[in-house]
C-alpha positions in Angstrom: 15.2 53.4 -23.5 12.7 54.8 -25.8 11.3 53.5 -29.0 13.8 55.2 -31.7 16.6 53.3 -29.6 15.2 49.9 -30.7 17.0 50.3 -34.3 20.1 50.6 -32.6 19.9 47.5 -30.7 19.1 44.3 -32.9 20.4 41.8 -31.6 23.0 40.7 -28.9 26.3 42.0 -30.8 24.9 45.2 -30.7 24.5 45.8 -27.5 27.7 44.8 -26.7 29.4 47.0 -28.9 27.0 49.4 -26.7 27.5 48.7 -23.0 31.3 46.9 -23.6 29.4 43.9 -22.5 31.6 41.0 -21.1 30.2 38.1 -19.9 30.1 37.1 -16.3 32.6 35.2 -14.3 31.1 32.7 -11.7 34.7 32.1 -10.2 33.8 36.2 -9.1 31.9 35.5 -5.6 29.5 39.1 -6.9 29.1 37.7 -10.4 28.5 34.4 -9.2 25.8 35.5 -6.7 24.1 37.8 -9.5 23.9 34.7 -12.0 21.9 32.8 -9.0 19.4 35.2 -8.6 18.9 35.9 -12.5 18.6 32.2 -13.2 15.7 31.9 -10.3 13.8 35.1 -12.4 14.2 33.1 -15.9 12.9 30.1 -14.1 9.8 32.4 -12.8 9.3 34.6 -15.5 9.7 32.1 -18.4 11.9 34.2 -19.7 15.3 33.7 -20.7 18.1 36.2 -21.0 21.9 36.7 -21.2 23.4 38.6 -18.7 26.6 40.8 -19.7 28.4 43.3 -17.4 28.0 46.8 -18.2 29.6 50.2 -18.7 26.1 51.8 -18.8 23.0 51.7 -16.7 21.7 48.4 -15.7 19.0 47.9 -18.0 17.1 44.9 -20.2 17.2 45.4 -23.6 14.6 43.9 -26.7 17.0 41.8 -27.7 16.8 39.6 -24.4 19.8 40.9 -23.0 20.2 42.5 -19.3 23.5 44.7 -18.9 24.1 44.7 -15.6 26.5 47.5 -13.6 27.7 46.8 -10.6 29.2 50.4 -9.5 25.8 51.5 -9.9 24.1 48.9 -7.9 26.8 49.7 -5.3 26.2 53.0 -5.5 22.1 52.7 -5.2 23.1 49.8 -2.3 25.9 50.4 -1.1 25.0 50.5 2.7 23.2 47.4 2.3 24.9 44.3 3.5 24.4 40.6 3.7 20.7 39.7 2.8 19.3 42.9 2.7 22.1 44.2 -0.1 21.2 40.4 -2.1 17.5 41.3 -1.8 18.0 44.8 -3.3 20.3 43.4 -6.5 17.6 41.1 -7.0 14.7 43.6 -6.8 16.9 45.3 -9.7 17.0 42.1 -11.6 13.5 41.5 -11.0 12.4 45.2 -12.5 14.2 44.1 -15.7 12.6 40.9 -16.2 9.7 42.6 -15.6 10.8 44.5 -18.9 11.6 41.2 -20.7 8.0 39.9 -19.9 6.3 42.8 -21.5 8.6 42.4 -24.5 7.5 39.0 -24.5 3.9 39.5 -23.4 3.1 42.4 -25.4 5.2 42.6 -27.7 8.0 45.3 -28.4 6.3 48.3 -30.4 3.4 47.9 -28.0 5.5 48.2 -24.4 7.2 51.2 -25.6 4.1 52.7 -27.8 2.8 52.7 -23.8 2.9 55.2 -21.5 6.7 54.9 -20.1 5.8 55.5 -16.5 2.9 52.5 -16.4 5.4 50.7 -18.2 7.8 51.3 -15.3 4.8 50.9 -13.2 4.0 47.8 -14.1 7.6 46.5 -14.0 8.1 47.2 -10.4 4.7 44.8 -9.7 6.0 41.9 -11.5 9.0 42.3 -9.3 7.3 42.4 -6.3 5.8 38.9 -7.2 9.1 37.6 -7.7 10.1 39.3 -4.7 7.3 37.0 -3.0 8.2 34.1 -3.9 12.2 34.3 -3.8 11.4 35.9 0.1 8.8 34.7 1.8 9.2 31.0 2.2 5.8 31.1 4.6 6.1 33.9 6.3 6.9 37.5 6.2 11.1 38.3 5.2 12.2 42.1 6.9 9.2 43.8 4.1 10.9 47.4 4.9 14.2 45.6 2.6 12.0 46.0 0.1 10.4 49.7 0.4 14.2 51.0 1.1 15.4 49.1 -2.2 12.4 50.8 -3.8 13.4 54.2 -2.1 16.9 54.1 -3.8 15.8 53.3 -7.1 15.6 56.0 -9.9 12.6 58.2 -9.6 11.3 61.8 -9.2 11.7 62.0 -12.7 9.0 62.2 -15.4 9.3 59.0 -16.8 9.4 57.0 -13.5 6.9 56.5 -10.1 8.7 58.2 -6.7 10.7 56.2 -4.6 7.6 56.0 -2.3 5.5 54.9 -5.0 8.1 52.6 -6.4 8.0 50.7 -2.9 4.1 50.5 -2.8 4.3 48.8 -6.1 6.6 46.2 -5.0 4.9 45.6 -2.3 1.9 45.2 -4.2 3.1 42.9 -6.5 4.1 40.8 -3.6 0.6 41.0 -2.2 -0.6 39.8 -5.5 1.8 36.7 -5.2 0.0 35.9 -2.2 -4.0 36.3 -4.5 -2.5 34.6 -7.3 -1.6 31.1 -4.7 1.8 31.1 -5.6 3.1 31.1 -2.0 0.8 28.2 -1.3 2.7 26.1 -3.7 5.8 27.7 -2.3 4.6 26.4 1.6 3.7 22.8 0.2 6.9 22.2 -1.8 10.9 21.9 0.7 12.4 24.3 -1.9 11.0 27.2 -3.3 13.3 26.2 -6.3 11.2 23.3 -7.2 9.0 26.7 -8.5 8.6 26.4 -12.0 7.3 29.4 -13.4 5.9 32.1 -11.0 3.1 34.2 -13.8 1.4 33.2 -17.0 1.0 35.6 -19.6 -2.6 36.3 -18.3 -1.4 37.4 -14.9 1.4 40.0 -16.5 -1.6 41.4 -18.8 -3.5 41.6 -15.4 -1.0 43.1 -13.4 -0.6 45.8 -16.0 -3.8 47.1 -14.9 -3.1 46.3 -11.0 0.1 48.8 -11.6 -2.2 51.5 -13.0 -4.4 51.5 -10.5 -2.2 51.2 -7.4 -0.3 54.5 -9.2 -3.2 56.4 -10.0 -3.6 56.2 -6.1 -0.6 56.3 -4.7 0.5 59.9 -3.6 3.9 60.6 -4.6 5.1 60.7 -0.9 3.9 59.4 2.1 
């Protein structure tokens, strides 16, 4: 969404006139499961959001809505199952909180008066920290989940990293969960649910320039 779009989208009415946004229905065992894993990220992120299914994209908007499509998840994950397809839908989630941080972090005017592809960038670190912390639990949790969930992603487009670069990101990010001692809490505590919130606002201003950095690089493919 670019910054002429903002207008458009005020506030929560709006965008459900937009996407035909209905809310979700935990007695659906997909909805149900996609509810979990948001309400871990609003924990993390200190962030909170509605979630509405959508006729368009799956995508965060200003307002602190996400929109979230399941034909095109199924369609980017479709051969996933069990685990792996869970870790992917998270991954999603976890790229659009990464939007609602910088909305919240930096403001609105300034994430989109940014370069769109940092911006994108930087979104697909924060979710690799998230990606830490939800996976890990100690040890290492099947890491190629996460560079094939970054390989089906959108990219190869202007406005975006490549899938390969997308997956280096994440992975970055969760390398960064590791610097940042937020799987030593995860280690000491039984649950990594007891985890309150996962980044300060420092840490998503400092990951912004992580992101740039790991893209400027990053060849586009391996």
């Amino acid at each position: 969404m670019h910054m002429n779009d903002l207008a458009l989208f005020p506030t929560e009415k709006d965008v459900r006139d937009y996407i035909n946004g209905a809310d979700f229905n935990v007695c659906d065992k997909w909805q149900k499961m996609v509810k979990e894993e948001a309400h871990l990220l609003m924990t993390w992120s200190g962030v909170s959001a509605k979630l509405l299914i959508s006729n368009k994209r799956t995508a965060a908007y200003p307002c602190g809505v996400v929109g979230v499509n399941r034909t095109q998840l199924d369609r980017l994950f479709g051969t996933f199952t069990g685990a792996k397809y869970r870790t992917a839908v998270f991954f999603a989630l976890s790229h659009e909180f990464g939007h609602l941080s910088q909305f919240s972090v930096f403001g609105v005017k300034s994430t989109f008066n940014r370069k769109r592809i940092l911006v994108e960038a930087h979104a697909d670190v924060l979710a690799g920290v998230w990606l830490a912390v939800r996976l890990l639990e100690g040890r290492v949790h099947k890491p190629n989940d996460v560079m094939d969930a970054g390989l089906k992603l959108k990219n190869n487009c202007a406005d975006y990293p490549t899938g390969f670069q997308r997956g280096v990101l994440v992975q970055t990010g969760m390398q960064n969960a590791a610097i940042l001692g937020m799987l030593e809490k995860q280690i000491t505590d039984s649950d990594y649910r007891s985890i309150r919130k996962a980044l300060q606002r420092q840490d998503v201003t400092d990951l912004y320039g992580t992101a740039r950095r790991k893209l400027q690089i990053t060849p586009d493919n391996p």
